[in-house]
C-alpha positions in Angstrom: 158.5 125.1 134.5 158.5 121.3 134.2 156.9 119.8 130.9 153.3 118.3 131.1 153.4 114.9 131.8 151.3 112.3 129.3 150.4 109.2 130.1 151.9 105.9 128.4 150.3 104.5 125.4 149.4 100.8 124.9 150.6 99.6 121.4 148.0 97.8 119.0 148.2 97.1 115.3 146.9 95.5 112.5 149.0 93.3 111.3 148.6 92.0 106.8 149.7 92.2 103.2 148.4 94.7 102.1 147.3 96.6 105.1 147.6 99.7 103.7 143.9 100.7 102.9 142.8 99.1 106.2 140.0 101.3 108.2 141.1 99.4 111.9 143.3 102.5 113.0 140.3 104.6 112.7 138.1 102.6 113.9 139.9 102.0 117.3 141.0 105.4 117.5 137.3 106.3 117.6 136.4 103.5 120.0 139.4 104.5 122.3 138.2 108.2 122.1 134.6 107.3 123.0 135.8 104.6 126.1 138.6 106.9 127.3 141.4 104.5 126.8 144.8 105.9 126.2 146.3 103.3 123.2 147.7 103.9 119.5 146.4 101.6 116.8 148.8 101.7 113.9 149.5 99.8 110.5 151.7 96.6 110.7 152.9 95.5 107.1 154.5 92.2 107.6 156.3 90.3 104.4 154.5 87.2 103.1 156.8 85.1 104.8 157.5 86.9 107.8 154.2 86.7 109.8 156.0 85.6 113.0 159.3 87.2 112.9 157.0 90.3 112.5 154.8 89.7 115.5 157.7 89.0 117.8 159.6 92.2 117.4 156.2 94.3 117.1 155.8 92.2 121.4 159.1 92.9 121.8 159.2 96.6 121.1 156.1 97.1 124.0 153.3 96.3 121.7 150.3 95.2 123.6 147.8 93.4 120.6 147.2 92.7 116.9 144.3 91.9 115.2 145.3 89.8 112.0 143.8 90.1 108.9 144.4 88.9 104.7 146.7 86.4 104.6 147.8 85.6 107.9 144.7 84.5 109.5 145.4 80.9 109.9 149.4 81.6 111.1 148.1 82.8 114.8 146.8 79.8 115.8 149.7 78.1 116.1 151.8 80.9 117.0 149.1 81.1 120.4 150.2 79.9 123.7 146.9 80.1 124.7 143.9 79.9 121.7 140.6 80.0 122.4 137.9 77.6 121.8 137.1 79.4 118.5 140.6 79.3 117.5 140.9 75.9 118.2 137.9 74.7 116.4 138.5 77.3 113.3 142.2 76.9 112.7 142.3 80.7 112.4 142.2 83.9 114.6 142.2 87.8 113.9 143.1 88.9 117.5 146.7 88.5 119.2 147.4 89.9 122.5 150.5 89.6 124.5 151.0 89.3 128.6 153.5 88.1 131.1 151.8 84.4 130.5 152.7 84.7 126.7 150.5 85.0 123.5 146.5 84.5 124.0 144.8 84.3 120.5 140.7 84.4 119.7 138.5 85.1 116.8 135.8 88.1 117.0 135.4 87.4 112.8 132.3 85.3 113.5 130.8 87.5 116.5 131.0 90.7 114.3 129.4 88.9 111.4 126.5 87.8 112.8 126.2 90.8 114.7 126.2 93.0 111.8 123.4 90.7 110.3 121.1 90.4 112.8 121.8 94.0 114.8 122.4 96.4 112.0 120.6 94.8 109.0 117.9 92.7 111.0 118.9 89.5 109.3 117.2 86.3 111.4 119.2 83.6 111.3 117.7 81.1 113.3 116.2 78.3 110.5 117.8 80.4 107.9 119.7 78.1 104.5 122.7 80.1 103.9 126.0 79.4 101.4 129.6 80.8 102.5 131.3 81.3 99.8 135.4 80.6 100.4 137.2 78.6 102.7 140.0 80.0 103.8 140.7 81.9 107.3 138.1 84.2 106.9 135.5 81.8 106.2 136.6 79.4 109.0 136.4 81.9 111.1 132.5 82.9 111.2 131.1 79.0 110.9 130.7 78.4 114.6 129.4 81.4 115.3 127.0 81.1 112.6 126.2 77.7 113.5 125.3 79.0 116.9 123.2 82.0 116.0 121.0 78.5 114.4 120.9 78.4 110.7 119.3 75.7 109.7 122.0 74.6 107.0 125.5 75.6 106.2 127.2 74.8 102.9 130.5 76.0 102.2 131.8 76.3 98.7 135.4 77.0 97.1 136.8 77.0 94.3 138.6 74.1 95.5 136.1 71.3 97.1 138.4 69.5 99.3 139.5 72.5 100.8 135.4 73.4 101.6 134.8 69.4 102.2 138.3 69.9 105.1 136.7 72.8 106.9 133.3 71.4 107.3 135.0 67.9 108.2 136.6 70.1 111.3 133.8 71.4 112.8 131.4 67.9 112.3 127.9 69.8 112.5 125.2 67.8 110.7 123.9 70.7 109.3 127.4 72.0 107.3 127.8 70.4 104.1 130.8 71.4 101.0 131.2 71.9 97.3 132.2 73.4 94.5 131.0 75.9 92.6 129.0 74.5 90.5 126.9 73.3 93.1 125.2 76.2 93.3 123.6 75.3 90.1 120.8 73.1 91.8 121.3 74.7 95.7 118.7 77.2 97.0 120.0 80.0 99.9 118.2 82.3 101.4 121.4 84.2 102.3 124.9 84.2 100.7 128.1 85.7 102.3 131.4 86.3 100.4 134.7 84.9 102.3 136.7 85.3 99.5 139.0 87.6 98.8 137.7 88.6 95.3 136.2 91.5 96.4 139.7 92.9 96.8 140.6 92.4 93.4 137.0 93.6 92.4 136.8 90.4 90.9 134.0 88.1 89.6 133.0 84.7 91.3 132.0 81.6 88.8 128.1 81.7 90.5 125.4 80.3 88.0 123.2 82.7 86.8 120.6 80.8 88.1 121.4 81.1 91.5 121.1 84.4 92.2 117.1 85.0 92.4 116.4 82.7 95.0 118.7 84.3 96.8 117.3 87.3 99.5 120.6 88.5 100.9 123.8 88.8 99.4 126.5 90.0 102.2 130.1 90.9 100.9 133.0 90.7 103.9 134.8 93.2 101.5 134.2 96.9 102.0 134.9 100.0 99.6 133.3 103.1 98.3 131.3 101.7 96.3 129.3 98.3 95.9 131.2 95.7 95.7 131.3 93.7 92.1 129.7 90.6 94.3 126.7 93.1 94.8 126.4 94.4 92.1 126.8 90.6 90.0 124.1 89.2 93.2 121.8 92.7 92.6 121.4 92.2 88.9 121.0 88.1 88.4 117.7 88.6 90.9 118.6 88.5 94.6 116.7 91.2 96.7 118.9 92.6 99.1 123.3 93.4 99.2 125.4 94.6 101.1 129.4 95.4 102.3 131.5 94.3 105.4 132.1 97.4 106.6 129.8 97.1 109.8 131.2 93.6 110.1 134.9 95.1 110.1 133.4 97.5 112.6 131.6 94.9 114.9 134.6 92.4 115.0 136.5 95.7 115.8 134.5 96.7 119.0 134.6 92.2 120.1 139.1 92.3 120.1 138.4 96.3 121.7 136.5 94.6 124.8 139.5 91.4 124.7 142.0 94.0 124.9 140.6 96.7 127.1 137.4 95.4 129.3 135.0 97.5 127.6 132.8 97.2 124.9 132.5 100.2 122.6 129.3 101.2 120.8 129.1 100.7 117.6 126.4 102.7 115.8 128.0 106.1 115.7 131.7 105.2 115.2 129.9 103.0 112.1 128.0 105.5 110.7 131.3 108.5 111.0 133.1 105.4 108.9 130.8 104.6 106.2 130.7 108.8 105.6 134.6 108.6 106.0 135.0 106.6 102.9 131.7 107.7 100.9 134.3 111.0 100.9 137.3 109.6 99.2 135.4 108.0 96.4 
C-alpha cells in the first residue's frame, strides 16, 4: 500500500537577533490553521552582520517570505527589488517575500499599530497629539500610517535628536516635529507609544516625571508576561491608561498573512489564545 501523500509546504520565517522568544511562528500557525493554508513559519537567527547572506540562502533553499524584526528592519529596503510606497517613504520594512520577479518588500508595522489602537483598544486617532518615542526601524515604520489614521501632531523623540529631527525630515508632514528627551519636559500628549527597544532590556526611558499625567494612553510595542517597565514607569507618574504590543505584533501578523497568502486572518481569537499562551509561562 502506497504511503499518503501530503501536500508541499510554503516556507516563511522570522528573520532577527534575538529571535528566539518571538510569538510569529505561533501566531501564523494559528492564522494558517484558521485560513486553511498549508505553510511552516519557523525561527530565522541571522548574525548581526549577516542579514543578507542570511535571506539569500533562506530564498534559495525554497523559502517563500520573511517578516523582519529587531535589528534588521532598515536592511530590507535596500535589499528589495520591488519596495513599496511605505518602504520607500520609511526606509524600513518587516515583510520580505520572494517570486520569479525577485524580492518585493512592505511594511504592515504601521497598519497593525493603529489597528490595534483604534480596533482592539478603541483609541481615536483622528485630532489626537501623540509622542513616538525612538527613531529607529520600528518607529519609522508606523509614522505614515499614523499620519494617515489623522493625528493632529506627531513628535518624535530619541535619545539622539538628529536622528528623530532625520526621520521627520523624510516624511515632510507639517504636523511631525523632533527632539530629545528632554523635550518632554514642557510637551503635552494625549497618547505616547514606545519604539524603542528598552522594553526588551526591561529598561527605563529618561521621561520627566512631569510628563506622565497629562498623558491618557501609554502603548508599549514590547510584549511580555507581565507589564512592561514603560507601563508600569507611565502607570505610576499619572497617565490613565497602558498597555503591550502584543495585539500590534498580532495585527501586523494577520497585514504580511494577507501579502503572502490572499487572505486576511481574524484576529480576535488567535489574539486572545496568545495573550493566555504567555499569561501561562510567567
Amino acid at each position: 500500500m502506497s504511503g499518503a501523500v501530503h501536500p508541499r509546504r510554503d516556507r516563511y520565517a522570522v528573520i532577527g537577533n534575538p529571535v528566539a522568544h518571538s510569538l510569529s511562528p505561533e501566531i501564523h500557525a494559528r492564522f494558517a490553521r484558521d485560513c486553511g493554508q498549508c505553510l511552516v513559519y519557523e525561527r530565522l537567527l541571522a548574525p548581526l552582520d549577516g542579514f543578507e547572506a542570511t535571506v539569500a540562502a533562506f530564498r534559495e533553499a525554497g523559502g517563500r517570505g520573511l517578516n523582519v524584526t529587531v535589528p534588521f528592519k532598515r536592511e530590507p529596503a535596500a535589499l528589495a527589488d520591488r519596495p513599496s510606497e511605505r518602504v520607500r517613504q520609511a526606509g524600513a520594512a518587516n515583510t520580505l517575500g520572494f517570486d520569479d520577479d525577485g524580492i518585493w518588500a512592505d511594511n504592515t508595522d504601521g497598519l497593525g499599530l493603529v489597528a490595534d489602537l483604534q480596533g482592539r483598544l478603541g483609541i481615536t486617532l483622528s485630532g489626537a497629539r501623540l509622542v513616538l518615542l525612538g527613531a529607529g526601524g520600528a518607529a519609522r515604520g508606523v509614522v505614515g500610517p499614523l499620519l494617515a489614521a489623522g493625528v493632529e501632531r506627531l513628535v518624535v523623540v530619541a535619545r539622539r535628536p538628529d536622528q528623530a529631527a532625520e526621520l521627520a525630515s523624510a516624511f515632510g508632514d507639517p504636523r511631525l516635529e523632533a527632539g530629545g528627551f528632554d523635550v518632554l519636559a514642557s510637551l503635552r500628549a494625549d497618547i505616547a507609544v514606545n519604539a524603542t527597544s528598552a522594553g526588551l532590556s526591561d529598561a527605563s526611558l529618561p521621561v520627566p516625571a512631569g510628563f506622565w499625567p497629562c498623558v491618557r494612553f501609554a502603548y508599549d510595542m514590547v510584549y511580555g508576561t507581565r507589564p512592561t517597565r514603560f507601563m508600569q514607569d507611565a502607570l505610576a507618574g499619572g497617565c490613565a491608561e497602558a498597555s503591550d504590543g502584543l495585539g500590534m505584533l498580532v495585527e501586523q501578523a494577520a497585514e504580511s498573512f494577507a501579502l503572502w497568502r490572499g487572505v486576511r486572518p481574524a484576529t480576535a481569537e488567535v489574539f486572545a489564545a496568545i495573550r493566555a499562551s504567555i499569561a501561562g509561562r510567567g
